[in-house]
C-alpha positions in Angstrom: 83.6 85.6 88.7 85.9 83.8 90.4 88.2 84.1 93.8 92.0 83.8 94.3 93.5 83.5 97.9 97.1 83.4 98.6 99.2 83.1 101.5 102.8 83.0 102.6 104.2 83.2 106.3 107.7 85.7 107.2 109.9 84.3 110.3 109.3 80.7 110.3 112.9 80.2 111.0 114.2 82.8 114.1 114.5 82.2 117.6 113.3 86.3 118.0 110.6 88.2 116.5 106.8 86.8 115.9 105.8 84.5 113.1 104.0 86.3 110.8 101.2 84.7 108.5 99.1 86.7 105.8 96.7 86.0 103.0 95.3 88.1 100.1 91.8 87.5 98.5 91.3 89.1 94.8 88.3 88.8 92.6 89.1 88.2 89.4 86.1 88.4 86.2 85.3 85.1 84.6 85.2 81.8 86.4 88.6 80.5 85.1 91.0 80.3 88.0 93.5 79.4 85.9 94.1 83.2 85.1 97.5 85.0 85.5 97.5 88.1 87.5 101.2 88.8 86.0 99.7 89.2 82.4 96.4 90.6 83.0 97.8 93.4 85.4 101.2 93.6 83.6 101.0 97.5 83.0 100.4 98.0 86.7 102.2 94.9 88.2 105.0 93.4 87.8 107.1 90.5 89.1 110.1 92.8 88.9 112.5 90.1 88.0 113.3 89.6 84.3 113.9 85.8 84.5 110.6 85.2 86.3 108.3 88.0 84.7 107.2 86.1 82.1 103.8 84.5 81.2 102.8 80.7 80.3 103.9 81.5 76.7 107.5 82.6 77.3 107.0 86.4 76.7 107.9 88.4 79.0 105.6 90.2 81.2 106.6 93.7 81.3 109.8 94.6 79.4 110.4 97.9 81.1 114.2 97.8 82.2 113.9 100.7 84.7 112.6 99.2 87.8 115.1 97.0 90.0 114.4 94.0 91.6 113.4 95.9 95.1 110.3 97.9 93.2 112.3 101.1 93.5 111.8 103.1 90.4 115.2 104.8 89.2 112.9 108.1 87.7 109.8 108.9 88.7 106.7 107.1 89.7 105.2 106.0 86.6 106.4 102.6 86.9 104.1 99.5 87.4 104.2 98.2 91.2 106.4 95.3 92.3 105.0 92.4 93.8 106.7 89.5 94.0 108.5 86.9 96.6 109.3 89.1 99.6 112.6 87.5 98.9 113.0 89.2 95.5 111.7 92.1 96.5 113.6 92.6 100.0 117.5 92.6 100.6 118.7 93.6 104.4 120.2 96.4 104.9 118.6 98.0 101.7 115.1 99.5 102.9 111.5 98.4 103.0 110.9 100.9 99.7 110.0 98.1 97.5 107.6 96.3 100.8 106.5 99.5 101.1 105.5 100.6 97.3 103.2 97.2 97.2 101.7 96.7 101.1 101.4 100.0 102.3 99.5 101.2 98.9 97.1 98.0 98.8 96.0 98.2 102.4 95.8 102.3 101.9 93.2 101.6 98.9 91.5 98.5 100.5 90.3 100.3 103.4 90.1 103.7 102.1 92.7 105.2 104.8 96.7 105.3 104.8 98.3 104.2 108.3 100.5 106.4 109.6 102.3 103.8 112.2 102.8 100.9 113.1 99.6 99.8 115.2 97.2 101.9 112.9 98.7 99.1 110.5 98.4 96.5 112.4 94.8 97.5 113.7 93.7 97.5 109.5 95.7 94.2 108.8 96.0 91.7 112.4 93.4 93.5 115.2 94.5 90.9 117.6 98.1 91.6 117.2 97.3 95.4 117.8 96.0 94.5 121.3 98.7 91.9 122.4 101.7 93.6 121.0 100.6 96.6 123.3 101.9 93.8 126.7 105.3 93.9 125.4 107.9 96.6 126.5 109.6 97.2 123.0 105.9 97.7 121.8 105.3 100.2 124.5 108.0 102.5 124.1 108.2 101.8 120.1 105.8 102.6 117.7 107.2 103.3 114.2 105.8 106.1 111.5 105.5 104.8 108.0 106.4 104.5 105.4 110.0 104.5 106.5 111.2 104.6 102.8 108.9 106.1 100.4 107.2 109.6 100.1 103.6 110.7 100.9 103.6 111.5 96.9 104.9 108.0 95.9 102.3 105.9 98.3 99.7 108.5 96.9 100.5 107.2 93.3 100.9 103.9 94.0 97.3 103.8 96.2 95.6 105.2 92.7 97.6 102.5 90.7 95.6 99.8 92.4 92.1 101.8 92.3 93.3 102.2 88.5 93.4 98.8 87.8 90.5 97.6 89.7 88.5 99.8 87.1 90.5 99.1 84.1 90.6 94.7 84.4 87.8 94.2 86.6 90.5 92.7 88.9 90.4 93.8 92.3 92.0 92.9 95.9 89.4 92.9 98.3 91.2 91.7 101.6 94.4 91.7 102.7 94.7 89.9 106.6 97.3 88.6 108.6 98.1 86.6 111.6 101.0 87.3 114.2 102.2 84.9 116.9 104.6 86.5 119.3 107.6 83.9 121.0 105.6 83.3 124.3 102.3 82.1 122.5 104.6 80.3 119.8 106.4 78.6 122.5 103.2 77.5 124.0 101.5 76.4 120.9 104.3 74.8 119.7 104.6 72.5 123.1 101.2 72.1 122.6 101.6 70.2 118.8 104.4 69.2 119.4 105.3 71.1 116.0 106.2 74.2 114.7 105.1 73.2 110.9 101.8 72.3 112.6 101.3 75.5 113.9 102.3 77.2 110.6 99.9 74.7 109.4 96.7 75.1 111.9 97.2 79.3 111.5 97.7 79.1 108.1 94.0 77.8 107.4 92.3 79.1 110.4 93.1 82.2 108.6 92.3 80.9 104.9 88.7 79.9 106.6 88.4 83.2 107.6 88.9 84.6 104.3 86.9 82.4 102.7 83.9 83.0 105.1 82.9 86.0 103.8 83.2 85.4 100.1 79.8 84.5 97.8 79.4 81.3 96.2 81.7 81.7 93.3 84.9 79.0 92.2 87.8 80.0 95.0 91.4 78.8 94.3 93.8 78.7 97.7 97.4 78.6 97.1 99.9 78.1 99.9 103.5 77.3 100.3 104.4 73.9 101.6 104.4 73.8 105.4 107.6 72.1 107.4 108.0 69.3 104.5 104.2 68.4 105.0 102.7 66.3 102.2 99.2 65.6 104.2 96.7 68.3 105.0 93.4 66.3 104.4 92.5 66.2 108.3 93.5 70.0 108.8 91.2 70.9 105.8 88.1 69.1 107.2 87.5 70.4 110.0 88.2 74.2 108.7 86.2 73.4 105.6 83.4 70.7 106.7 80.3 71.6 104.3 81.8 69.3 101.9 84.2 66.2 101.8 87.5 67.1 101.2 88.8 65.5 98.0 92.6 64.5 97.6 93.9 65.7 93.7 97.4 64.8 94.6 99.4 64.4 97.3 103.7 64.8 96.6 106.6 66.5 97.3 106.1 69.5 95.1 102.5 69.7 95.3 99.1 68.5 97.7 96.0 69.8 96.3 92.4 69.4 97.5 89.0 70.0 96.5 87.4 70.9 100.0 83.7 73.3 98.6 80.4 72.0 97.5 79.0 72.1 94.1 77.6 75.3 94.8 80.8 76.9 95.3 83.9 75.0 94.2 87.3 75.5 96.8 90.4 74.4 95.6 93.6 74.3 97.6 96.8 73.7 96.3 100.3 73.5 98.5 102.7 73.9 96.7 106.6 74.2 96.4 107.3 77.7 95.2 104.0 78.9 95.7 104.9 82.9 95.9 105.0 82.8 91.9 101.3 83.2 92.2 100.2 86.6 93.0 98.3 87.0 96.0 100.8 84.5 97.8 103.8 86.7 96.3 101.6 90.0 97.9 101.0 87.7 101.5 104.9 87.1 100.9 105.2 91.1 101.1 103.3 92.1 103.5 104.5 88.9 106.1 107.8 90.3 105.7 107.2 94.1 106.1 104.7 93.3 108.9 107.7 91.5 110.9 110.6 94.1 110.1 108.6 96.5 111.4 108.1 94.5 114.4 112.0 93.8 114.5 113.1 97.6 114.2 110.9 98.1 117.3 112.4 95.2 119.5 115.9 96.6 118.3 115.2 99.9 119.3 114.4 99.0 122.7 117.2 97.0 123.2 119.7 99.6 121.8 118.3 102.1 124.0 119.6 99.9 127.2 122.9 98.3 125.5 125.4 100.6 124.2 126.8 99.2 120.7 124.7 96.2 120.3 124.1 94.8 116.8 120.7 94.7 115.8 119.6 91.2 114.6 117.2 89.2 112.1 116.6 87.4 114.7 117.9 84.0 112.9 119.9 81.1 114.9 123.4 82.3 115.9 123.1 85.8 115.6 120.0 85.6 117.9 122.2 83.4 120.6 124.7 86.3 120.0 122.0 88.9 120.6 120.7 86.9 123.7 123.5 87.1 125.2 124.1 90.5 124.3 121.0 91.8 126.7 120.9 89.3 129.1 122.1 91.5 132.2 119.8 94.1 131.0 117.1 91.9 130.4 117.3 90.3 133.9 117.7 94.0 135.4 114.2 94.8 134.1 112.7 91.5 135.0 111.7 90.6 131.4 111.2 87.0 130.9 112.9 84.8 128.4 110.1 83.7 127.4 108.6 87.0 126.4 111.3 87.4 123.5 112.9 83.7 123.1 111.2 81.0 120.5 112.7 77.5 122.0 112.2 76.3 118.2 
């Protein structure tokens, strides 16, 4: 038996919002890493996109031309779920049904229970987000119900899917966690390293090590995204993973890898350009993003309660200066400070 870990962060970029960071940990039969979750789960999962559902071969993955690109089926509920590049999956403006169809169903059959709302979600995927998001005044007054987009039936269906396959491949997701850094601890942490990607970097595999903790001595692959441009990670890995030395594989622009475990259980990391086309990164992809819109429709709500007409907002550069200036009055009426909602980087 083997381990694969993936991760994948949402809202790297914005000036608003939290940065969001999540990983997903699935046991997989055999000892072969090399494994493709697209194939072996292909009549449950799919990638959803016809140019990137296809295996190492060149045939495709799952030639069913009924589900869209957001993991919306078009009739019924009989399709396979949709995980995939939050990117793929998610459009603005176009509902979190496709988020919701692949993170709300894995977290309601990894811990046995469906959240109704926003904390109960956040209490099953980021505890220590659940406590500090309670200090801020949009998470006071706003706490949204999910799903937003999908029915009790559908997330129903889709929570057997995965307990379905889990019996069926032998392949099962067994945690699903997340980090969440809101502006004011960002700014400070960020001051602190005096980067951002270091941050991303530093969360990123305090949260792997986390993961991996738990796990029994069994080969564990860990695939991340590239940080910020970073090509180095050999001093971040030892001192998250110091049992053994940690080995350099290659080091480049598309891909650092590492061998950081012992001979008794083999870790290797890998980060890597593109790194959502592997599974468990493409379901941390997911549920970063859904985790921070949900966030997002709470700190617009507030704010369009005590601004008449004001846009909502991604939070991205210029929109976010629009935005920021938008609330400013109302902001300085109710004493909130800048640094409660604005990311200097």
């Amino acid at each position: 038996m083997a381990f694969l870990i993936g991760t994948d962060e949402a809202g790297y970029g914005p000036n608003l919002g939290p940065l969001v960071i999540a990983a997903s940990v699935w046991h997989v039969p055999g000892d072969d890493c090399d494994v493709d979750l697209y194939q072996s789960l292909s009549p449950w999962i799919t990638s959803g996109s016809p140019s990137t559902s296809r295996s190492r071969s060149g045939s495709p993955r799952h030639a069913d031309k009924s589900l869209d690109t957001t993991g919306v089926t078009r009739a019924g509920d009989e399709l396979p779920l949709c995980v995939a590049d939050s990117k793929q999956v998610y459009r603005p403006g176009a509902g979190l049904q496709g988020l919701e169809r692949g993170v709300l169903s894995a977290a309601a059959a990894l811990f046995d229970t469906t959240a109704n709302d926003w904390l109960e979600l956040l209490a099953q995927l980021c505890p220590d987000a659940a406590s500090q998001s309670s200090t801020l005044p949009w998470h006071q007054r706003h706490n949204p119900s999910i799903p937003t987009a999908i029915s009790p039936q559908q997330l129903a269906a889709d929570r057997s899917r995965w307990q379905q396959l889990g019996e069926a491949t032998g392949v099962r997701l067994v945690a699903l966690r997340s980090a969440m850094i809101f502006p004011e601890d960002f700014n400070r942490d960020v001051a602190r390293l005096n980067s951002k990607g270091l941050l991303l970097s530093e969360t990123t595999l305090d949260l792997v090590a986390d993961c991996v903790t738990p796990l029994s001595q069994e080969p564990i692959r860990i695939v991340c995204d590239k940080h910020g441009g970073r090509n180095h990670y050999g001093a971040l890995l030892q001192s998250r993973f110091n049992a053994g030395l940690v080995r350099v594989a290659t080091e480049g622009r598309q891909l650092s890898q590492y061998d950081v475990g012992t001979s008794d259980q083999p870790i290797e990391i890998r980060f890597q350009v593109g790194g959502e086309s592997f599974m468990p990164s493409a379901l941390a992809s997911m549920t970063a993003k859904y985790l921070r819109e949900l966030a997002m429709a709470a700190f617009n709500s507030f704010w369009q309660e005590k601004v008449a007409g004001l846009r909502p907002t991604a939070g991205y550069p210029v929109d976010a200066l629009r935005f920021r200036h938008d609330i400013e009055h109302q902001r300085r009426s109710l004493r909130i400070p800048l640094e409660t909602l604005w990311r200097d980087r």
